[in-house]
N, C-alpha and C positions, 0 to 999 in steps of 0.2 A: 458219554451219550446221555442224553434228555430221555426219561422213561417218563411215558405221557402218564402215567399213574400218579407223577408227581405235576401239579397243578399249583402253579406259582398264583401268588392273588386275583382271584378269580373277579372281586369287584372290583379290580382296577380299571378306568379307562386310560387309555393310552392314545398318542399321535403319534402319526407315522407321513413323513412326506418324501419328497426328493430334493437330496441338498443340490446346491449352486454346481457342486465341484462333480458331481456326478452326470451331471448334464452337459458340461461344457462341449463335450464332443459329441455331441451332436446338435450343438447351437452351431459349432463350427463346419459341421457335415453342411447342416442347412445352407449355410453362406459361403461354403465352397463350391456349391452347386448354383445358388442365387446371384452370386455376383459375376460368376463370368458370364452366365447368361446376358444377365442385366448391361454390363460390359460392353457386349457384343453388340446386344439391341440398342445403345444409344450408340455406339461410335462405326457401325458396320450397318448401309443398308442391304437390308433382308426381305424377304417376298418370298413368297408359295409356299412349295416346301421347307425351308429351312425356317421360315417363319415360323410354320407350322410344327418342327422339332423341335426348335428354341422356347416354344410356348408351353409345346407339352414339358418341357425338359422342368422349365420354369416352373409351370404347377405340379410339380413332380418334390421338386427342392423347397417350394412354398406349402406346401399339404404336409409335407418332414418336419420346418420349421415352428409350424402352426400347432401340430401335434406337440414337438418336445414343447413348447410356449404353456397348453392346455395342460401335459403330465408334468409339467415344475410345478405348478400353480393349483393341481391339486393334494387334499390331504387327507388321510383316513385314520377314522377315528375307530378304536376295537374300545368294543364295552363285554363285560359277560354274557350279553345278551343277543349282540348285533356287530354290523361290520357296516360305518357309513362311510360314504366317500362325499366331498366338500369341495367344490369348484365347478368348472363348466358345467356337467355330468355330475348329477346330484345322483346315489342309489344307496338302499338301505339293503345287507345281506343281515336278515335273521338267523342266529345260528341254530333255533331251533327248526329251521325251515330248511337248513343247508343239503342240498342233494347229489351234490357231485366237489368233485375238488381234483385236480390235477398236477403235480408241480416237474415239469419239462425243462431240461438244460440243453441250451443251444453252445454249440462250442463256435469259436472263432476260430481253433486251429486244428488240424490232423490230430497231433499228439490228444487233443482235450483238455490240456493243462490249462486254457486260457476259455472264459465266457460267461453265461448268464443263465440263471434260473427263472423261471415264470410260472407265477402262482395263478391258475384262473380257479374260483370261485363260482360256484350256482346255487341257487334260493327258488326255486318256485322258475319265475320269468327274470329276476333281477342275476347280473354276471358282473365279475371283477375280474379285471386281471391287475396285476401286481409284478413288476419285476423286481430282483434281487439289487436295483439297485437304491432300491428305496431304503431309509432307516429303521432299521428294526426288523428286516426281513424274514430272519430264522424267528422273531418273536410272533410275526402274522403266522408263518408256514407252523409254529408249535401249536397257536392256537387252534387253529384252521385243522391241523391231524385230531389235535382234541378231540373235537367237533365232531369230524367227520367215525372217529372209533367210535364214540357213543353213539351217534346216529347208525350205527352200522352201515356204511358206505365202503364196497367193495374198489378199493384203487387197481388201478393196470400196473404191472409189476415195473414199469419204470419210474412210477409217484414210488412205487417206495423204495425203491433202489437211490432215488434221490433223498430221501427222507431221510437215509441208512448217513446218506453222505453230506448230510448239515448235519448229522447226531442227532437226529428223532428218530427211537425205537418204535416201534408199534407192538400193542397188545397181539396176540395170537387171532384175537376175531378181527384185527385189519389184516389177513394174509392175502397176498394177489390173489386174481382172477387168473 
């Protein structure tokens, strides 16, 4: 376990983005959904209705692709001071301004054995989220508990039952609500 009392270099800046290989399945979601459509619309005429599902279908699979395009290509940068993010979506989270923090796992399967963490972040009006599949994830979510124990920020007993379960303890003044 990481006992947040221990504070690994505090002036370090670090980078954190999303590699190639973590993405790929959902460039592939995107174009399993984009190209039959696409498919369709060029070699099948269509009209009214199904026109009109095909299109929806299409901006459905295009808005997917667009997004994972935007979260590859962005990167965040943690200083002792701040949390920026760099690409489309430019935001700066001051940690000394941080007021909420939440870290949610989504399962993909019944059992639970299989899925994904998501860190969202708040400052004031500025908000991040961050999934676990980014580099460095347990290092943002260590900082980010940091933060939020000195800040005295009350979590909902499932942020720290997930916290329990990357190896961040929390001090006795992070206890749920």
């Amino acid at each position: 376990m990481i006992a947040l009392e221990q504070l690994d270099d505090a002036a370090a800046t670090t980078w954190h983005g999303y590699p190639a290989s973590a993405m790929v399945g959902d460039y592939l979601r995107a174009a399993a959904g984009l190209v039959p459509v696409g498919v369709l619309v060029a070699t099948v005429p269509v009209s009214g209705t199904a026109e009109l599902v095909l299109g929806g279908l299409a901006a459905i699979f295009g808005i997917f692709g667009l997004r994972t395009v935007m979260r590859h290509r962005t990167s965040i940068e943690m200083t002792d001071t701040e949390l920026r993010t760099h690409g489309a979506t430019r935001r700066t989270l001051p940690w000394a301004e941080l007021d909420r923090m939440k870290l949610a796992y989504y399962s993909t399967r019944r059992d639970r054995k299989s899925g994904w963490m998501q860190l969202e972040l708040g400052a004031g009006g500025a908000r991040v989220s961050l999934d676990s599949r980014i580099a460095g994830f347990d290092q943002l979510v260590q900082r980010a508990a940091i933060m939020a124990a000195a800040r005295g920020i009350e979590l909902s007993e499932a942020t720290v039952a997930n916290l329990e379960a990357i190896g961040v303890r929390l001090p006795e003044a992070g206890t749920p609500r």
